[in-house]
C-alpha positions as a Markdown table, in Angstrom:
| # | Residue | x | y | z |
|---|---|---|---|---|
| 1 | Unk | 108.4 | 57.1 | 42.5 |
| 2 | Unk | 104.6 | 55.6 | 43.8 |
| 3 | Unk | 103.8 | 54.4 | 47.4 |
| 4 | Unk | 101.0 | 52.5 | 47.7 |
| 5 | Unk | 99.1 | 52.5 | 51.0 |
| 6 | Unk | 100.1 | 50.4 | 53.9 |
| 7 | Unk | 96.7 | 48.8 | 54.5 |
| 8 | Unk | 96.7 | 47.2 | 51.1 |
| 9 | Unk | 93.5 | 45.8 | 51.6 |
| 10 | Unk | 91.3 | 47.1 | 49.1 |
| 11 | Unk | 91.6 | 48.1 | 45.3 |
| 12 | Unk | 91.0 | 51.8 | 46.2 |
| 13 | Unk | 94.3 | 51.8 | 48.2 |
| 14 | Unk | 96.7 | 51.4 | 45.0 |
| 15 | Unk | 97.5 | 53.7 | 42.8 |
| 16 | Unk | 97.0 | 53.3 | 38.6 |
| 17 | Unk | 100.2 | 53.0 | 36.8 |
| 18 | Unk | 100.0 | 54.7 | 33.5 |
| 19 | Unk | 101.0 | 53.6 | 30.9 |
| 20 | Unk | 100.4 | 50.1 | 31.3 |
| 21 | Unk | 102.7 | 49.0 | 29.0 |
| 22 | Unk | 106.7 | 48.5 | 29.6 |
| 23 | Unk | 110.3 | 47.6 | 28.1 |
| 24 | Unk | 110.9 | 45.9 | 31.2 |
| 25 | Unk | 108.9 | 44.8 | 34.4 |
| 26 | Unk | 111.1 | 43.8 | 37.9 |
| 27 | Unk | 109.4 | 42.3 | 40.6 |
| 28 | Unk | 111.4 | 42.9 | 44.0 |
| 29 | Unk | 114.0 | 45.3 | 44.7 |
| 30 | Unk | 116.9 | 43.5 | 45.9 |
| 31 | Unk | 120.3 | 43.8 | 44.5 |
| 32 | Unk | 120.4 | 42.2 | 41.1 |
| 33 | Unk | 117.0 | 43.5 | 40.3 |
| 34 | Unk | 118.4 | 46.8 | 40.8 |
| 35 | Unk | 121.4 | 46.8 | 39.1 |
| 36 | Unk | 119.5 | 45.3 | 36.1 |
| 37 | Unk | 117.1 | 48.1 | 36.5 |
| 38 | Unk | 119.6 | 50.7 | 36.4 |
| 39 | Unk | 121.2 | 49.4 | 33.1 |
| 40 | Unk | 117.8 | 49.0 | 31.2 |
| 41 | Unk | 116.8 | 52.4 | 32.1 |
| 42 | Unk | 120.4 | 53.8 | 31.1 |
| 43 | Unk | 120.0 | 51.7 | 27.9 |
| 44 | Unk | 117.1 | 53.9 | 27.3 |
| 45 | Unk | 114.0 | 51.1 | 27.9 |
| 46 | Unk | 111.1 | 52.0 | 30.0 |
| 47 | Unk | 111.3 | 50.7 | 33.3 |
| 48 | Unk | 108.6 | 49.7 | 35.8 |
| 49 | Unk | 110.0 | 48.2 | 39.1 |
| 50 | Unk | 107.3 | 47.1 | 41.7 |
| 51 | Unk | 107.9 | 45.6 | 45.6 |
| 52 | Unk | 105.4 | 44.5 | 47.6 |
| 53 | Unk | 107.5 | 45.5 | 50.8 |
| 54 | Unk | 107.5 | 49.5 | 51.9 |
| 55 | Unk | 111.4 | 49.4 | 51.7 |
| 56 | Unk | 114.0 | 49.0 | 49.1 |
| 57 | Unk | 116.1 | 46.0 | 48.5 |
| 58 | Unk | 114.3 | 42.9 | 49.6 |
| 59 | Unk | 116.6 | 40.4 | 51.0 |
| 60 | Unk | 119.5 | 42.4 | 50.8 |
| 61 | Unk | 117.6 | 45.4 | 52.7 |
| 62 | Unk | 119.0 | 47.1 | 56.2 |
| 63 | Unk | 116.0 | 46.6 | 58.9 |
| 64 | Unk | 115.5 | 48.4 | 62.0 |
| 65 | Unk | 116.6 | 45.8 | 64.8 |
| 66 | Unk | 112.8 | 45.2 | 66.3 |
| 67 | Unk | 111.1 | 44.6 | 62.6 |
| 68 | Unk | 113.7 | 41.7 | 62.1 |
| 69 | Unk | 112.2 | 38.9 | 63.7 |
| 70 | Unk | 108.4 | 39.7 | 62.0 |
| 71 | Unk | 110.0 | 39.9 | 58.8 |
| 72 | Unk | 111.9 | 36.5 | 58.8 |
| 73 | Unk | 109.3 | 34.6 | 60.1 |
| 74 | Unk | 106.4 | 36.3 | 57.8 |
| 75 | Unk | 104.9 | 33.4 | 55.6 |
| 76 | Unk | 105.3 | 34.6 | 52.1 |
| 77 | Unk | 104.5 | 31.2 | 50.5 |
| 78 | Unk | 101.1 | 31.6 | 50.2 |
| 79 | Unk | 99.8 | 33.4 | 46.8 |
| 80 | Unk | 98.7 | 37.2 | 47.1 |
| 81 | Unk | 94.9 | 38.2 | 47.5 |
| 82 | Unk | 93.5 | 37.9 | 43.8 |
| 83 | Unk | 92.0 | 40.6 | 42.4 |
| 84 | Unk | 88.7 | 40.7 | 41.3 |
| 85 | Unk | 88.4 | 43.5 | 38.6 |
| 86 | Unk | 89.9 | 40.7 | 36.1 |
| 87 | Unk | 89.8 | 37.8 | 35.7 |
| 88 | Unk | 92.1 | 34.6 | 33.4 |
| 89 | Unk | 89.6 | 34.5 | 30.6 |
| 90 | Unk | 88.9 | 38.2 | 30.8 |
| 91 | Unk | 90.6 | 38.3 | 27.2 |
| 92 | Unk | 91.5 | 36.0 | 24.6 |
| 93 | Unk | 94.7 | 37.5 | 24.2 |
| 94 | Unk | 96.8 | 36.2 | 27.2 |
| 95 | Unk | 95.5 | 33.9 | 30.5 |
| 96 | Unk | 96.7 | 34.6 | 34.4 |
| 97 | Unk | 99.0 | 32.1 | 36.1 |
| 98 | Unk | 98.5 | 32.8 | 39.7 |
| 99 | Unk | 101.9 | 33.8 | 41.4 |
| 100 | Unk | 102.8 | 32.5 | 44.3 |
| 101 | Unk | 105.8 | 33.8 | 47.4 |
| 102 | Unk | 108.5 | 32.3 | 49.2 |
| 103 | Unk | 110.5 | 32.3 | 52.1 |
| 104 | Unk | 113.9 | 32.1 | 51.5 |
| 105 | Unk | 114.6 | 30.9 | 55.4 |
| 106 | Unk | 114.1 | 27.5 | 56.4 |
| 107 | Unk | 114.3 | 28.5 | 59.9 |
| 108 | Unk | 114.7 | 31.0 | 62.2 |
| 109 | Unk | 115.8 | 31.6 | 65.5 |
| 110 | Unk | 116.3 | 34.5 | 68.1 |
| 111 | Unk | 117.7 | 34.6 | 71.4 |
| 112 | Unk | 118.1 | 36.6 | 74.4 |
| 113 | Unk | 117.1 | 40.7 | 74.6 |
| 114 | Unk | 117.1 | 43.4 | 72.5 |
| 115 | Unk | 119.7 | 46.0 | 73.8 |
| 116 | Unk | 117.8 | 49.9 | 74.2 |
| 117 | Unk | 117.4 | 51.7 | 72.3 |
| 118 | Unk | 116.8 | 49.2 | 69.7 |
| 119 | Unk | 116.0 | 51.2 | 67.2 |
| 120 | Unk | 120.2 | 52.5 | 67.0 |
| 121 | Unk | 120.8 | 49.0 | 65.4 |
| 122 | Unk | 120.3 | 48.0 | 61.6 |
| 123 | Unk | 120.2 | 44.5 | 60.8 |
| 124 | Unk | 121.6 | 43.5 | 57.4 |
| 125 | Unk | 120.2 | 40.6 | 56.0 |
| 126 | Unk | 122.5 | 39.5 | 53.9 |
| 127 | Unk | 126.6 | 39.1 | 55.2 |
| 128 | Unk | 129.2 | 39.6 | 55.7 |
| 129 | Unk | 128.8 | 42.9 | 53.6 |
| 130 | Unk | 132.3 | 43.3 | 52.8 |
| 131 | Unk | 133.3 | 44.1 | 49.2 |
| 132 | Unk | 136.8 | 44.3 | 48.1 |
| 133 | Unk | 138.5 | 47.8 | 47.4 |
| 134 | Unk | 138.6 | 46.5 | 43.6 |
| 135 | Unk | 135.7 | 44.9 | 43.4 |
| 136 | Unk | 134.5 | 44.8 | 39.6 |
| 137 | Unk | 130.8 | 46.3 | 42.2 |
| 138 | Unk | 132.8 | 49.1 | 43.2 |
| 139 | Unk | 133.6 | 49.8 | 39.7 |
| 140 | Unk | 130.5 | 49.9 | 38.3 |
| 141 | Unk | 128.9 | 51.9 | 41.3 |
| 142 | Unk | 132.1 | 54.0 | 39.9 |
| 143 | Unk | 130.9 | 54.1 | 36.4 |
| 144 | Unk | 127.1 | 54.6 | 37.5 |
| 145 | Unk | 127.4 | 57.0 | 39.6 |
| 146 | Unk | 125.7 | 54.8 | 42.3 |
| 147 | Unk | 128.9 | 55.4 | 44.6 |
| 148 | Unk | 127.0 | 59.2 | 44.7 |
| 149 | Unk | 124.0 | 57.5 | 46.8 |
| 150 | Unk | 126.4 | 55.5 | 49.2 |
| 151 | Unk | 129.1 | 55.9 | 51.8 |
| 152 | Unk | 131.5 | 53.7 | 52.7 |
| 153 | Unk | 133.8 | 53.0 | 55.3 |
| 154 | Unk | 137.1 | 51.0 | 55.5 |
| 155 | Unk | 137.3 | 47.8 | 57.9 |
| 156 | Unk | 139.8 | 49.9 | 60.2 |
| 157 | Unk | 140.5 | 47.0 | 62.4 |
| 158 | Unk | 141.5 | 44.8 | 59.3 |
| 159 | Unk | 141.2 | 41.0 | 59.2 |
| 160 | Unk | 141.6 | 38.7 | 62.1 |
| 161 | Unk | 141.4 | 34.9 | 61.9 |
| 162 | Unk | 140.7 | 32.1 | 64.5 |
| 163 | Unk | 143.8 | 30.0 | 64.7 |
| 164 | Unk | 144.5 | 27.4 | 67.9 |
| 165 | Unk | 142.1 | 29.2 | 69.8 |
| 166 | Unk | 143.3 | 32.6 | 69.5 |
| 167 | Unk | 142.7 | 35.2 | 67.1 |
| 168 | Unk | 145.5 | 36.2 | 64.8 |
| 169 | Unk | 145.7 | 38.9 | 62.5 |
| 170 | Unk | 145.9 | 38.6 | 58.8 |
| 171 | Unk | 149.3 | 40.3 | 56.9 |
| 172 | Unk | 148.4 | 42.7 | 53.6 |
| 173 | Unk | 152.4 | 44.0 | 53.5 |
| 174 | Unk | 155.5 | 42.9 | 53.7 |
| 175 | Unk | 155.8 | 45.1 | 57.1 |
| 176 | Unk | 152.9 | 43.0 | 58.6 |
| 177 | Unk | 154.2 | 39.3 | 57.3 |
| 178 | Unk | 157.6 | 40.2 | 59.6 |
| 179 | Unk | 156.4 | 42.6 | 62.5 |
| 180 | Unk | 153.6 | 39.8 | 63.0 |
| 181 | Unk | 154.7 | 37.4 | 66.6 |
| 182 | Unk | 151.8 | 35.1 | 65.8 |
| 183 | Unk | 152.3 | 33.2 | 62.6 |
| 184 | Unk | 154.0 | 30.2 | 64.1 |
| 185 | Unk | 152.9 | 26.8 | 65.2 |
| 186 | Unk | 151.0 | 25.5 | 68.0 |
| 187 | Unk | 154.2 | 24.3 | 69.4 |
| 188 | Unk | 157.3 | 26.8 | 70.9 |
| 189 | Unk | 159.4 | 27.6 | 67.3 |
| 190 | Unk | 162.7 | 29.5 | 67.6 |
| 191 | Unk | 163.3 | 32.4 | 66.4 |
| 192 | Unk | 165.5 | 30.6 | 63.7 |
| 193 | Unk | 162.1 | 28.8 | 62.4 |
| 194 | Unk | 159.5 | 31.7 | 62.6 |
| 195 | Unk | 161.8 | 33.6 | 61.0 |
| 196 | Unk | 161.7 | 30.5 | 58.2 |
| 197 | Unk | 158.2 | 30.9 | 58.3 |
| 198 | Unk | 157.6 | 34.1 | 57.6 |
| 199 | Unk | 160.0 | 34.0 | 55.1 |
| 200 | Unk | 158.4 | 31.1 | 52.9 |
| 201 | Unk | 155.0 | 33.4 | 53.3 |
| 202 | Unk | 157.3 | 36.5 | 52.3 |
| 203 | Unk | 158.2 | 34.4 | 48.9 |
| 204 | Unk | 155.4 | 33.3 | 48.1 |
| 205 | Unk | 153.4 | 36.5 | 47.7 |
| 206 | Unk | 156.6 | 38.0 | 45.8 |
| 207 | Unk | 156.1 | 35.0 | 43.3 |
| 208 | Unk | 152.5 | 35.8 | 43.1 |
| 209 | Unk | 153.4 | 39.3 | 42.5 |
| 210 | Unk | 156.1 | 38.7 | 39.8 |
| 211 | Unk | 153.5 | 36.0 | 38.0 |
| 212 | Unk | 150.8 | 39.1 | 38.4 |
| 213 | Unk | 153.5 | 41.7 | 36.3 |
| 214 | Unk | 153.7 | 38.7 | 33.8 |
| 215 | Unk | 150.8 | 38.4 | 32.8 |
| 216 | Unk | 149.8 | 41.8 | 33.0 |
| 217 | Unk | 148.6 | 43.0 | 29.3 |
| 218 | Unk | 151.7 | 45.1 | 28.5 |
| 219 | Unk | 153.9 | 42.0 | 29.4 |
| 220 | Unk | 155.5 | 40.7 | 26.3 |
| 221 | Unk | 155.1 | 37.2 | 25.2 |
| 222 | Unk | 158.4 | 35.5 | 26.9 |
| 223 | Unk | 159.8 | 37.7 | 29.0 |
| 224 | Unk | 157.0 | 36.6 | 31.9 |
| 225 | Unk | 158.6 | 33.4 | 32.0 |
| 226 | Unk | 162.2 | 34.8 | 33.5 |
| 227 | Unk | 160.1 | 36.9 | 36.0 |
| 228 | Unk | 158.9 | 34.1 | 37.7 |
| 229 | Unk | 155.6 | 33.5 | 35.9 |
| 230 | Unk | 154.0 | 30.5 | 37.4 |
| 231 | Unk | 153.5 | 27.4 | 35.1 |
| 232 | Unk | 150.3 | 26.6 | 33.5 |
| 233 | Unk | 150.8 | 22.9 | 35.3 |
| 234 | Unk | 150.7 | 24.7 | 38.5 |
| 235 | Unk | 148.1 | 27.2 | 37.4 |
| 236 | Unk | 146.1 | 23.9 | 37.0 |
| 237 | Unk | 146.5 | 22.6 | 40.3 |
| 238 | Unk | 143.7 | 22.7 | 42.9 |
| 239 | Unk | 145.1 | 25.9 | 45.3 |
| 240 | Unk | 146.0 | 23.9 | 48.3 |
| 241 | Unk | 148.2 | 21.3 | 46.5 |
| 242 | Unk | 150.1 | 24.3 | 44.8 |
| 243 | Unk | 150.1 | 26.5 | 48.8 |
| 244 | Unk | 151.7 | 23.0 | 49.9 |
| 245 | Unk | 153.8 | 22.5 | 47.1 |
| 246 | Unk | 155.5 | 26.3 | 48.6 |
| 247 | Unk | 156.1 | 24.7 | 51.6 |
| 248 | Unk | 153.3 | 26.8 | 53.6 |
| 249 | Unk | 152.5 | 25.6 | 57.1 |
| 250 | Unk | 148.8 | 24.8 | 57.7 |
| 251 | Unk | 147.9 | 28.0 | 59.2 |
| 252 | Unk | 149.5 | 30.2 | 56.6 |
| 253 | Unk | 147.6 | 28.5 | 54.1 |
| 254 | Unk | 144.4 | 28.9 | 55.6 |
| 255 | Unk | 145.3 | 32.7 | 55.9 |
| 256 | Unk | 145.7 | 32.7 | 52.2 |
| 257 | Unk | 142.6 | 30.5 | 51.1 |
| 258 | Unk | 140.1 | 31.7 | 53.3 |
| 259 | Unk | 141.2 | 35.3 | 55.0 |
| 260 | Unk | 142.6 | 36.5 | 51.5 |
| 261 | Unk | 141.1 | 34.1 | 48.9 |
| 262 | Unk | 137.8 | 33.7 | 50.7 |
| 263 | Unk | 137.0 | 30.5 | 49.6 |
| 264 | Unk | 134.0 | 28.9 | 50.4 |
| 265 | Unk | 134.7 | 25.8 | 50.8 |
| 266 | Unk | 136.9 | 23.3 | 52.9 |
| 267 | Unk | 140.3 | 23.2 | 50.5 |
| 268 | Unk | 141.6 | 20.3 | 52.1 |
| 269 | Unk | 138.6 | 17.9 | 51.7 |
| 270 | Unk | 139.5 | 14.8 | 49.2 |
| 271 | Unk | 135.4 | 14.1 | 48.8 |
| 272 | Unk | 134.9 | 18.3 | 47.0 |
| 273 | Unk | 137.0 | 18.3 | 44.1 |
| 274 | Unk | 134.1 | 20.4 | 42.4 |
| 275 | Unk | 134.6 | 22.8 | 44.7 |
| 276 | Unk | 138.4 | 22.8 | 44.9 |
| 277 | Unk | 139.8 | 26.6 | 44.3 |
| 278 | Unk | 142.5 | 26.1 | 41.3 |
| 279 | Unk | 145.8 | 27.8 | 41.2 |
| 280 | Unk | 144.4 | 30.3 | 38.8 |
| 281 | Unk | 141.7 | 31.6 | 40.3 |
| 282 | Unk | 143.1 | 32.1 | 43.5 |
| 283 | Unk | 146.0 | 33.9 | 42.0 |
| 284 | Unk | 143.3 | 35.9 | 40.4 |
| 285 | Unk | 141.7 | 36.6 | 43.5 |
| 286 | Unk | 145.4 | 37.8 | 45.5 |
| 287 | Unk | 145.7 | 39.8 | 42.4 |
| 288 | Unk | 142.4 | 41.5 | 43.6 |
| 289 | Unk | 143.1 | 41.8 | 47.3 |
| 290 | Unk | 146.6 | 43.4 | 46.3 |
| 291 | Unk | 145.1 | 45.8 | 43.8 |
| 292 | Unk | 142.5 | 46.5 | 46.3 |
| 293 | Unk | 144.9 | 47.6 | 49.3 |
| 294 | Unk | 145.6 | 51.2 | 48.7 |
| 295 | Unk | 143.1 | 52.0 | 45.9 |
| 296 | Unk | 141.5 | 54.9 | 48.2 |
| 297 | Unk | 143.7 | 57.2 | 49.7 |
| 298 | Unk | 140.9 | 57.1 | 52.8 |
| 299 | Unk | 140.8 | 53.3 | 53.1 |
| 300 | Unk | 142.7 | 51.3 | 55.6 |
| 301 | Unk | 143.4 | 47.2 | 54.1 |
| 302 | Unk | 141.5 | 45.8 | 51.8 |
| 303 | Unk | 137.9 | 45.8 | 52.4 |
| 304 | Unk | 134.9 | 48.6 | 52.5 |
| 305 | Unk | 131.3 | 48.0 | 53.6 |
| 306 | Unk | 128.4 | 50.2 | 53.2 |
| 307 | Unk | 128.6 | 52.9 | 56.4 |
| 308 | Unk | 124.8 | 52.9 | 57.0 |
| 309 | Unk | 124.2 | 48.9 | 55.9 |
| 310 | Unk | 124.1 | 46.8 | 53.2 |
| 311 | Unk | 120.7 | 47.6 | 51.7 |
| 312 | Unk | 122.1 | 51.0 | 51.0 |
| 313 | Unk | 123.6 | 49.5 | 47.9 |
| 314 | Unk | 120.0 | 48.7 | 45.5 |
| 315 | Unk | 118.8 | 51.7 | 46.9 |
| 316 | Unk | 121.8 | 53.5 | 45.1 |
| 317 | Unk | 120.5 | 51.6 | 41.9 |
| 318 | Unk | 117.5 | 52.4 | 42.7 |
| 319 | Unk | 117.7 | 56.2 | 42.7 |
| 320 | Unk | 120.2 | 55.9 | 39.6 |
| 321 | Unk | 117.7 | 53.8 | 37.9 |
| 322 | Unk | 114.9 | 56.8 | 39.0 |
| 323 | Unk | 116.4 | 59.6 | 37.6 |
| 324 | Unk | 117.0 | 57.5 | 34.3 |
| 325 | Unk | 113.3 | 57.1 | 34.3 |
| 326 | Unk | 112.7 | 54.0 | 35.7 |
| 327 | Unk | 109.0 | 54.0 | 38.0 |
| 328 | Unk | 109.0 | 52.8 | 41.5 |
| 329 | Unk | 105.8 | 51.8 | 43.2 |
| 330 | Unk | 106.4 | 50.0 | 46.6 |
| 331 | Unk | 104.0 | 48.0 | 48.8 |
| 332 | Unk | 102.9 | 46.7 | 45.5 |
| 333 | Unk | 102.5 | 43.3 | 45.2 |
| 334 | Unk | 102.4 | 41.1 | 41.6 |
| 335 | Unk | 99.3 | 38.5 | 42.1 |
| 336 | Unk | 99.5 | 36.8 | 38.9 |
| 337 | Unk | 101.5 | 36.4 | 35.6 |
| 338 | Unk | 100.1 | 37.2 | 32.4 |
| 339 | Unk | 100.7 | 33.9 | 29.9 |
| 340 | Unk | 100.7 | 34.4 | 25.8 |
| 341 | Unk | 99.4 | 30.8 | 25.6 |
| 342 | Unk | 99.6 | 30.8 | 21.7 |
| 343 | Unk | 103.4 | 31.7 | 22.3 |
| 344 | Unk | 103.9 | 30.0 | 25.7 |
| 345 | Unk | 105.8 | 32.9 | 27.0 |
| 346 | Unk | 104.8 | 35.4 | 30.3 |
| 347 | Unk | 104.1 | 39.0 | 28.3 |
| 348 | Unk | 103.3 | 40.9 | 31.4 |
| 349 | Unk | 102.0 | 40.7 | 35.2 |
| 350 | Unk | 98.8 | 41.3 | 36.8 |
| 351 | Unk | 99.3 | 43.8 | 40.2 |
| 352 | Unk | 97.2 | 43.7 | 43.4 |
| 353 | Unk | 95.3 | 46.5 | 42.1 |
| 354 | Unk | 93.9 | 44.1 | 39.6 |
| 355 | Unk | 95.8 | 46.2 | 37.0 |
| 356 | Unk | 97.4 | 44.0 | 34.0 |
| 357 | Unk | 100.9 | 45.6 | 32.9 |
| 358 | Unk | 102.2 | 44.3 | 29.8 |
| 359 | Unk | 105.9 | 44.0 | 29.1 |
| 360 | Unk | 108.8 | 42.4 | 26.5 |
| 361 | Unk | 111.4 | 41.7 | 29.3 |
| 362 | Unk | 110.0 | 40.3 | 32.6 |
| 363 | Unk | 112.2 | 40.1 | 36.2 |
| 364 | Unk | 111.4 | 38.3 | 39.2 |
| 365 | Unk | 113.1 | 38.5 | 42.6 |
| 366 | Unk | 114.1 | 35.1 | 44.6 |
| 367 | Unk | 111.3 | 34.9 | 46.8 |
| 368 | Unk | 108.7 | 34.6 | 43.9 |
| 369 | Unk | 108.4 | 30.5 | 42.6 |
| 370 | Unk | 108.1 | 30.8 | 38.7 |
| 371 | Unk | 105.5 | 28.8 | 37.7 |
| 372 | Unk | 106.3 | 26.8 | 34.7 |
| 373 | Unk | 104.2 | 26.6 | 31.5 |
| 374 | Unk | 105.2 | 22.9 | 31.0 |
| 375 | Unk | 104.9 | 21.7 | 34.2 |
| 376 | Unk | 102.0 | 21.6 | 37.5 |
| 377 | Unk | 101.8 | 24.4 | 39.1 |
| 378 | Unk | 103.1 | 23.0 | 42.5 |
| 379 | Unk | 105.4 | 21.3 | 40.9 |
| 380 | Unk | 109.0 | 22.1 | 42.8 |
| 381 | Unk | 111.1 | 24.7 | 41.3 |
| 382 | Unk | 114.4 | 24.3 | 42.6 |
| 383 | Unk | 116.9 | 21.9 | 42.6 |
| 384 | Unk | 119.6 | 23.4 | 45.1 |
| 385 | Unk | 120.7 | 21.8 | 47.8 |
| 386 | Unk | 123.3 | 24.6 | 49.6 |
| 387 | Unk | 122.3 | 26.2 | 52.4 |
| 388 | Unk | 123.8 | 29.2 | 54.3 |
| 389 | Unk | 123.2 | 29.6 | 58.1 |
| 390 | Unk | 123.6 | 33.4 | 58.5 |
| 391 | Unk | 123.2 | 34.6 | 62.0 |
| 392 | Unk | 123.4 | 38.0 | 64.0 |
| 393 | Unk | 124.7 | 38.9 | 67.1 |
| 394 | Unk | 124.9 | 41.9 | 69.6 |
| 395 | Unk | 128.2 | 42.3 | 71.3 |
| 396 | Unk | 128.8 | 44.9 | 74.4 |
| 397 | Unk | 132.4 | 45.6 | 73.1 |
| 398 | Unk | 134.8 | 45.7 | 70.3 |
| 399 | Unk | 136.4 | 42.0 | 69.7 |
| 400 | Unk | 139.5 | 44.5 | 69.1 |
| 401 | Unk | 140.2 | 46.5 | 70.8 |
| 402 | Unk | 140.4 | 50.5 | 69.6 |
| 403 | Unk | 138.9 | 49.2 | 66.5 |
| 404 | Unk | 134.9 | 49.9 | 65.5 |
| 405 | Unk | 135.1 | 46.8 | 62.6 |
| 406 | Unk | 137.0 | 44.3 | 62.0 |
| 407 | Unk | 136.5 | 40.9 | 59.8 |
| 408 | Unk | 136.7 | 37.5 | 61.6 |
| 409 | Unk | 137.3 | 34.7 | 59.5 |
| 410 | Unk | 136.6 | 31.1 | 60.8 |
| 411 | Unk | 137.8 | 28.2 | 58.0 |
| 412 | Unk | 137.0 | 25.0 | 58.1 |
| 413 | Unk | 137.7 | 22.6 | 60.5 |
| 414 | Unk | 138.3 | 24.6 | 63.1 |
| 415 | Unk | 137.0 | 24.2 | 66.5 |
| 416 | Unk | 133.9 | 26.0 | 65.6 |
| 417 | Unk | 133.7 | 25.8 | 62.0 |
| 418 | Unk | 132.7 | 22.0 | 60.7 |
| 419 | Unk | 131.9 | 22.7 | 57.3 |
| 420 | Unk | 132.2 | 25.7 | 55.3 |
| 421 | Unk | 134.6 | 28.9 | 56.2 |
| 422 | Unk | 132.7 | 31.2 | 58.2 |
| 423 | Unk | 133.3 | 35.5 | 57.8 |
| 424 | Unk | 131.9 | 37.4 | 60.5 |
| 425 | Unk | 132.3 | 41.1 | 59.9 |
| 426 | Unk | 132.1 | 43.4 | 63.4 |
| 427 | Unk | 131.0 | 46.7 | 63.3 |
């Protein structure tokens, strides 16, 4: 691995990169950029993997509380210094398209002080940072051996969602569904109707788990169907239509869509049918928070997070993709793509240094705009209209009490959630 100097001001500062020629080129070290550079280096290509930051992971990187707000608000839309030592008709071969940065925050916003010492806390940028105990990412930081360059820790105070202006917690047994006092109505039920309640709940995740065994790969063809596997009408429904059609009360079904399921969106909105959860996938997904609930032996519930952050995860790419023999060179910034004009296709980029690095396979992170070959260069590039308001916040004191973590979920429609669900994960 290469650092370039911190001033980055002149040519002088950055080193040469020999060879100059690569498999594959990636441009910013955040999470996808890293798992793709750990498979093309275990697949045997040369790797060269550049950041213009002096940290791993990008986006998705763990910062020290004070360099948060300078980091968020830096203006990366502006094109890098050009280099000098080359320039776009240097060679006949390929021309230079000058590259150009953006901020992937619209806006940003900080309040009140920073707690002492503030260097203790680690801001992750990207949340919550939850993964599930099953997670096809755990698996293949399994199979990498990525999981050697990260610890985890379980969410110990396990999943809590705000219900009627209280926090209740969410059931992962059978244990939890009838020792729990708070699934009930907003109204005073008797014990004859909670019990009702947690019954219906109680059913409905044995159907799920029956329909699970049936389809399971060394289920036979028929015999599902006498185990209670669900119909492929109701596997077709959206979710909340078939949660209704069970007879779940409006709070248990927003435990299963958005505590267990983790959906998105609001379930219950008539104008999102694009959005709509079906039957099937959110089966698939209580298949996944079942499986993941007593995978490790050292894992409380369902749900681990990276113990020193989320940006600890590319960095565990990183290092695999290292030893394959990928080549790292941080505070390295790309000023310029190199264009085959004869075959309209990028073949390579041109660095800060003013070096030109050719390639066959070219990767660029999120915060770089692509500039098209068919189009003006400031032309827009994107066509999404979703946003995410992410947001940090310093608490003196557990929300639970005795517990270090514990995941909040807000869904839609609630008092403070208009919109979207909204997962807050403590810790």
């Amino acid at each position: 691995m290469a650092d370039a100097s911190a001033g980055g001001g002149s040519l002088d500062d950055y080193p040469t990169i020999d060879p100059t020629s690569f498999d594959v080129v990636l441009c910013g070290t955040g999470l996808p950029e890293s798992i793709l550079a750990a498979a093309c280096a275990a697949a045997g290509k040369t790797v060269l993997h550049v950041d213009p930051d002096a940290f791993y992971g990008s986006f998705y990187s763990s910062i020290p509380l004070p360099s948060v707000p300078s980091f968020l608000s830096a203006d990366s839309s502006t094109p890098c210094p050009s280099s000098t030592t080359a320039s776009s008709s240097a060679t006949a071969a390929y021309t230079a398209v000058d590259l150009k940065r953006r901020s992937l925050y619209s806006e940003v916003e900080t309040s009140g002080t920073v707690p002492e010492p503030s260097r203790r806390f680690t801001v992750d940028l990207v949340g919550p940072r939850l993964l599930y105990c099953a997670d096809e990412a755990v698996d293949l930081l399994l199979r990498s051996g990525g999981s050697h360059h990260v610890e985890f820790k379980s969410v110990e105070g396990g999943s809590l969602i705000y219900w009627d202006g209280a926090l209740c917690p969410v059931p992962d047994s059978r244990q939890a569904i009838f020792m729990d006092s708070t699934h009930r109505s907003k109204e005073k039920l008797n014990l004859r109707d909670n019990l009702k309640e947690k019954t219906l709940l109680f059913r409905f995740f044995k159907l799920v788990q029956s329909h699970i065994a049936a389809s399971s790969p060394g289920d036979k063809d028929g015999e599902g169907e006498a185990s209670g596997k669900i119909s492929e009408e109701d596997l077709d429904l959206p979710f909340i239509e078939f949660l209704k059609k069970q007879q779940l009360q409006p709070k248990i079904r927003a435990v299963v869509l958005y505590a267990i399921a983790m959906a998105d969106y609001d379930q219950d909105a008539a104008d999102s049918c694009e959005k709509l959860l079906t039957t099937r996938d959110g089966i698939k997904t209580l298949a996944l928070y079942s499986s993941s609930i007593g995978r490790f032996a050292n894992a409380q519930g369902a749900f681990i997070y990276p113990m020193y952050g989320h940006g600890e995860l590319p960095q565990a790419f990183c290092r695999f993709a290292a030893v394959k023999g990928a080549l790292y060179v941080l505070r390295m910034p790309v000023t310029a793509l190199l264009v085959d004009q004869e075959k309209k296709r990028y073949i390579g980029t041109r660095l800060a240094s003013g070096q030109d690095i050719l390639c066959q396979q070219l990767i660029l992170g999120p915060s770089y705009k692509i500039p098209s070959l068919d189009m003006p260069s400031d032309a827009s590039d994107s066509n999404l209209t979703r946003k995410v308001a992410r947001g940090v916040c310093i608490i003196s004191s557990s929300i639970k009490e005795a517990s270090s973590n514990v995941l909040v979920v807000f869904p839609p429609k609630c008092e403070d959630s208009y919109f979207s669900s909204v997962n807050v994960c403590i810790a």
